[in-house]
N, C-alpha and C positions, 0 to 999 in steps of 0.2 A: 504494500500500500504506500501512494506517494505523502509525505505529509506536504500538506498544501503550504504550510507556512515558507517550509523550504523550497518549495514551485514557487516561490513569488521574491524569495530573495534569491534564486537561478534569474531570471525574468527582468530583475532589475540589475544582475551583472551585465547578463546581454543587451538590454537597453544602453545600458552606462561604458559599454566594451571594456568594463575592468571591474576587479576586485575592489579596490577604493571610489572608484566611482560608484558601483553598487551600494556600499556602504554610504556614501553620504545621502543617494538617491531617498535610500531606507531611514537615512539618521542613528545608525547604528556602527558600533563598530567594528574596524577589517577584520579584525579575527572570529569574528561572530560571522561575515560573511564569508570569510574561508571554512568554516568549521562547517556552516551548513551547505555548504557545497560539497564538501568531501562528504559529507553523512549521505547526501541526495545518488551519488555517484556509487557510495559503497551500498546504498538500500537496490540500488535497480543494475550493481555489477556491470555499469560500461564506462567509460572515461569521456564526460562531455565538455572539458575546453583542452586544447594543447598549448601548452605553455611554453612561452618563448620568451627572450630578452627582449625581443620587439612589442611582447602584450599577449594578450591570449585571442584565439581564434577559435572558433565550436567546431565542433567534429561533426560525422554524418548521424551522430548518436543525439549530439548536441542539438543541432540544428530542429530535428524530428521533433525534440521537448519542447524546443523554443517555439513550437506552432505551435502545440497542445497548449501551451503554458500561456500565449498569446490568447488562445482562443477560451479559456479558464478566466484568466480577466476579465474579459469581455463578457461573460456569461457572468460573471461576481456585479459586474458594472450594471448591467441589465436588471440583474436578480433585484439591483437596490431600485431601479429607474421601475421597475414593474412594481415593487411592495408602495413605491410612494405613489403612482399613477393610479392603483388599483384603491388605495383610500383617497382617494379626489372623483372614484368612477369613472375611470376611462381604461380603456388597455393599453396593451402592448408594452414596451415601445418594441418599433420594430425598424432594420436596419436596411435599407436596401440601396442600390445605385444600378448604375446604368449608362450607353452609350448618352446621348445627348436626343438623336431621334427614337430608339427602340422606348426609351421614358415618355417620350411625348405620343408616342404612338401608343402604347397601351396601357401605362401609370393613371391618366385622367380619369377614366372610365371605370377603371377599376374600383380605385380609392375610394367616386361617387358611389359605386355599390358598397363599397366595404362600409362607407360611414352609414347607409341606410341600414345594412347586418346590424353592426355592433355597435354604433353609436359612435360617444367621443374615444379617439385614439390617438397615440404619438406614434408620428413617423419619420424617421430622419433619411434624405435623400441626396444622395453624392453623385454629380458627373465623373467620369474617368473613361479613358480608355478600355480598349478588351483587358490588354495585359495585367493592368493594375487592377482590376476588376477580379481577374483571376485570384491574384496574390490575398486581394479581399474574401474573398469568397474562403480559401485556407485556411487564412488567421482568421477567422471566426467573427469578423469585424462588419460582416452581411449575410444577409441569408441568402437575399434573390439578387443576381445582380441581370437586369433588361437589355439585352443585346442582341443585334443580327444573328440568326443562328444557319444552317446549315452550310458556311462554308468550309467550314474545316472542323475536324473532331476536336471538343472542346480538350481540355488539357488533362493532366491524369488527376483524379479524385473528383471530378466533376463531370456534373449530368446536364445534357439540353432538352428542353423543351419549347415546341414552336406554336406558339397558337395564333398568327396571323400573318397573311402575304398583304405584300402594298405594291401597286405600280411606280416605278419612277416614270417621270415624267420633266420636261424642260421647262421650267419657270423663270416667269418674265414680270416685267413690270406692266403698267399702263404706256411707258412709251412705247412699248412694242408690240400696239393694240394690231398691227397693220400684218406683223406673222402670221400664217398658216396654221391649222389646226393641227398639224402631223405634218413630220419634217424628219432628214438624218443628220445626224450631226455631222455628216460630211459637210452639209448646207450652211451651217452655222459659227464654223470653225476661226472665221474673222472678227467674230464680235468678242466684247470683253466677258468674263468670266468670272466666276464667284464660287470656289471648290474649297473639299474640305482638307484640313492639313495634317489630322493625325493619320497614321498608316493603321489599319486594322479592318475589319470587315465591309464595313461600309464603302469607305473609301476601293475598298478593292472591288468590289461591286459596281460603281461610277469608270472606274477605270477600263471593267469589262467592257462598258461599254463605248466609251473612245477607240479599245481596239477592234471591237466588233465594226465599226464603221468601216475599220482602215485606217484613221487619224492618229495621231501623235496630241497622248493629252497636253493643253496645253499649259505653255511656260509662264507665261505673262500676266497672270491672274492674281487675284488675291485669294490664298489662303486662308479659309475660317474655320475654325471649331465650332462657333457659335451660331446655332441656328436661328437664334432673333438675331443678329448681327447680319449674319446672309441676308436672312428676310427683306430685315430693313435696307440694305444695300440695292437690293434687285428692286424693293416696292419706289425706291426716290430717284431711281436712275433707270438706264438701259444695259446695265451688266443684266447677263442672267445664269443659269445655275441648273444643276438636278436635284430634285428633291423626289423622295418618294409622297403619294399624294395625301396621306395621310399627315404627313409632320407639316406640309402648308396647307391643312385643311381649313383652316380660319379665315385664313387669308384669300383664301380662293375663294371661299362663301359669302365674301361680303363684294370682291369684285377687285380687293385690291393688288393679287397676283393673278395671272390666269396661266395655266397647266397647258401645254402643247404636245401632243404624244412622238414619242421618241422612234422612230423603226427599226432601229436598233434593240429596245427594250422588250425582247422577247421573253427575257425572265424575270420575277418578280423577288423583294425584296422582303425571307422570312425574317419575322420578328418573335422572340420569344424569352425566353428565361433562363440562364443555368442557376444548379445551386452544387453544392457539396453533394457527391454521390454517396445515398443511401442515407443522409443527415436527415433526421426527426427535426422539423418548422418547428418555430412556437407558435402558440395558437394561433396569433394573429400572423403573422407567418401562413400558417397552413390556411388560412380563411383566405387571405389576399391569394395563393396559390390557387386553393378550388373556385375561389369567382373569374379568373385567368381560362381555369379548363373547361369550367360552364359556357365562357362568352367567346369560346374559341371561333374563328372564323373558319375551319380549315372542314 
């Protein structure tokens, strides 16, 4: 059995990358935190830092705790943020993130149900990348994280689930009331441009389809992350962009982007969930998950 006490002075060496740093982190002292490390090491018979004159470094023993132990905090962190929300009557709290479009595409909707379910609840919600997304999803720091799913097998200890396709489509502003309804981007290739700049699902997605044309994505553009930042870019000018139609659903509904279809856009753009393969949700967790696979579009 681990004593936790000693998981949590590990946890703060590896935060701290050292033995005295741990100790101060804790407010205790170094030999209290050598002692319970060597006790944590001799209770589980492996050796989890390597010690050097340069500092210590975690081993592959080390490193494995350092998730667990990561993901223990967070579950201690919760445990208090659920005893205090639960005497105010509300739930959760519950952790999630996500690309930037897979959130806007299917968190709205959802959340609208969940709060009609259960009433009041905490939700705390992070943009990031796929990658970082991942790394979350491990340390125990999210349950669901909303991303593009099937282009690639997610990563090892995690599971995908897809519950909606969207079309991409070429979006424009009002000055470019005068384009065609359906067009290739062979046709388009002169005008200025509004793409996204991190590399991961999406983007590779968009990419497909510049080389489906033939084209060479282009150089000369601006770079976003930011889906209100694109938006707004394309709605006050005549750059224009691809979006799938979903993430500028607003925008199109009211008249101040309009959607052009793409002939290149043969394939649509799944949206869904991974989480930790085989991980028990917390409730509110698991509630957010089954109103997901109720409203599945597929």
């Amino acid at each position: 059995m681990i004593d936790p006490r000693s998981l949590r002075v590990f946890l703060a060496v590896c935060q701290a990358n050292s033995i005295s740093g741990g100790a101060r982190l804790l407010n205790i002292s170094q030999p209290s935190v050598s002692n319970a490390v060597a006790q944590l090491e001799q209770s589980l018979g492996v050796v989890l830092f390597e010690r050097s004159r340069s500092g210590i470094s975690l081993t592959a023993e080390g490193v494995v705790l350092f998730r667990r132990a990561e993901a223990m905090d967070g579950l201690l962190r919760d445990t208090e943020e659920e005893l205090r929300l639960t005497r105010n009557g509300a739930a959760g709290p519950l952790r999630v993130g996500g690309t930037p479009g897979a959130l806007v595409s299917l968190l709205p909707e959802a959340t609208r149900q969940l709060e009609q379910k259960v009433g009041r609840f905490a939700l705390h919600v992070v943009e990031r990348p796929d990658h970082d997304l991942a790394e979350l999803l491990l340390r125990g720091e999210l349950e669901l994280a909303f991303v593009t799913t099937g282009i690639e097998e997610p990563p090892e200890g995690l599971e995908e689930h897809t519950f909606s396709r969207d079309a991409f489509a070429l979006i424009v502003g009002r000055q470019n009331d005068h384009m065609p309804a359906h067009l290739s981007l062979r046709d388009v290739m002169a005008m200025q441009w509004v793409l996204p700049e991190a590399r991961g699902a999406f983007r590779r997605q968009i990419d497909a389809l510049f080389m489906a044309a033939g084209v060479t994505v282009p150089q000369d553009c601006i770079r976003c992350d930011s889906l209100l930042t694109t938006k707004a870019i394309v709605r006050g000018g005549d750059r224009i962009t691809i979006l799938p139609m979903q993430v500028a659903a607003a925008e199109l509904s009211i008249g101040v982007l309009r959607a052009i279809s793409i002939k290149e856009a043969v394939f649509q753009r799944n949206i869904g969930v991974r989480k930790v393969k085989g991980a028990r949700l917390s409730r509110l967790g698991q509630q957010l998950f089954d109103i997901l696979v109720h409203s599945s579009r597929l």
